[in-house]
C-alpha positions as CSV (number, residue, x, y, z in Angstrom):
1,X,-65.9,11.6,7.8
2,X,-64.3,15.2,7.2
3,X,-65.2,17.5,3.7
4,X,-62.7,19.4,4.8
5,X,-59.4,18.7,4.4
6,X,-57.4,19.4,7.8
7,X,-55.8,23.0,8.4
8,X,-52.2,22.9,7.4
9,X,-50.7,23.6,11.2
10,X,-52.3,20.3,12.5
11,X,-49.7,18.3,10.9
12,X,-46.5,21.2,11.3
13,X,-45.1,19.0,14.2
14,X,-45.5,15.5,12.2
15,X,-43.6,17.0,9.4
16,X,-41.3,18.7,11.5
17,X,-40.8,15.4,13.2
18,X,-40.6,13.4,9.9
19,X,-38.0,15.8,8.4
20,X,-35.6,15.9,11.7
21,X,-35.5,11.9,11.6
22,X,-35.0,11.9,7.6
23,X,-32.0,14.5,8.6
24,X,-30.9,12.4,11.2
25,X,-30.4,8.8,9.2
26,X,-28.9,11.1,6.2
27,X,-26.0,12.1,8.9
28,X,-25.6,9.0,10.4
29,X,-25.5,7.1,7.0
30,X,-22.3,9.4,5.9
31,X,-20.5,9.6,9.1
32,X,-21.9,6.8,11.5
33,X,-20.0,3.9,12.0
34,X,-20.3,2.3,9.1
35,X,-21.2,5.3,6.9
36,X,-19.8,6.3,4.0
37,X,-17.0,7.9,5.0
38,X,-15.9,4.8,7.3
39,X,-16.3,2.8,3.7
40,X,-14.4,5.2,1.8
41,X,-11.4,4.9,4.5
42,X,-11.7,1.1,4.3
43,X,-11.3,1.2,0.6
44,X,-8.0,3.1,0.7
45,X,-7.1,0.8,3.2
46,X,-7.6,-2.5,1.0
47,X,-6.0,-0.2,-2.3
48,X,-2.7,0.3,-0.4
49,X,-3.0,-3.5,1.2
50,X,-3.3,-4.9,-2.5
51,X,-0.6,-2.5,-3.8
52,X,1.6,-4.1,-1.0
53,X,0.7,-7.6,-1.7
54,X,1.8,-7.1,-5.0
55,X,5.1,-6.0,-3.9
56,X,5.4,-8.8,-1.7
57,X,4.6,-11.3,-4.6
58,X,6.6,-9.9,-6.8
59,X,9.8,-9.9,-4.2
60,X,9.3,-13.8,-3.2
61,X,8.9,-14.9,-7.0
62,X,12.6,-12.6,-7.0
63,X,14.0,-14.5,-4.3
64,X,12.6,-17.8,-5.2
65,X,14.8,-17.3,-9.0
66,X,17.4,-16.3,-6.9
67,X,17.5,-19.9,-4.8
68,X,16.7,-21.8,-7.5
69,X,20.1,-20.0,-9.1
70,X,21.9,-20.5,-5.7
71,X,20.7,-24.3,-5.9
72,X,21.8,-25.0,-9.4
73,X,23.8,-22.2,-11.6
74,X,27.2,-22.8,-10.5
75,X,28.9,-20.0,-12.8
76,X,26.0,-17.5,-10.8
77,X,28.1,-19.1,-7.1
78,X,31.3,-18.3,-9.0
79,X,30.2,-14.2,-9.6
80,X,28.9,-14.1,-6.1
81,X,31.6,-15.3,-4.8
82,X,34.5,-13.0,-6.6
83,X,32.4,-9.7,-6.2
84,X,31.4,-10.2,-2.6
85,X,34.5,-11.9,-1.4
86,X,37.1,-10.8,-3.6
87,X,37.9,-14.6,-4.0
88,X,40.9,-15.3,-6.8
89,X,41.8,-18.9,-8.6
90,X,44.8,-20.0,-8.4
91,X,47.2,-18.1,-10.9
92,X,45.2,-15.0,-11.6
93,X,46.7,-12.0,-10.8
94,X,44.4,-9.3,-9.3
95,X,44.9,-5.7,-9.7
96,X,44.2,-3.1,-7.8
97,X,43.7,0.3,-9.0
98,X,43.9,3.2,-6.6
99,X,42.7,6.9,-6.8
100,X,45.4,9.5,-7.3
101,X,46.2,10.8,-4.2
102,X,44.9,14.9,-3.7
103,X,47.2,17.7,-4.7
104,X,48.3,19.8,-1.6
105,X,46.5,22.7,-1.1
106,X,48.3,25.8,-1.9
């Protein structure tokens, strides 16, 4: 057994060793494969996946009214019909109104 504690430069090259590892897990913790910055990515990733499922949800509860109007609102099949086809019943009369034509230029 020693009374004297060990000069300091014995162990230089075990901390030295010690600190280089410790330097080395902090790097590959942050940018290593599954590092922080690969979570970071993966969490925008799920944000704009969530944001889009959303959308989606939202657009096939849109189209699912829609159907369900399609299926059974016959006044709905009736506006459809006259705006998209320019359908007409029997004894309307339809008017058309036109733009004035252009002035000639002078």
């Amino acid at each position: 057994m020693a009374l004297f504690p060990p000069p300091p430069w014995k162990y230089k090259g075990l901390l030295s060793a010690c600190a280089l590892g410790l330097v080395a897990l902090a790097v590959v913790a942050v940018v290593g494969d599954h590092g922080l910055l690969h979570l970071r990515r993966l969490q925008a990733e799920q944000h704009s996946l969530d944001q889009t499922a959303v959308q989606m949800q939202q657009r096939n509860q849109a189209l699912g009214e829609r159907i369900q109007r399609l299926q059974s609102d016959e006044r709905y099949i009736e506006r459809l019909a006259r705006e998209r086809l320019g359908l007409v019943k029997p004894g309307e009369i339809v008017y058309r109104v036109t733009a004035p034509a252009a002035a000639p230029a002078r």
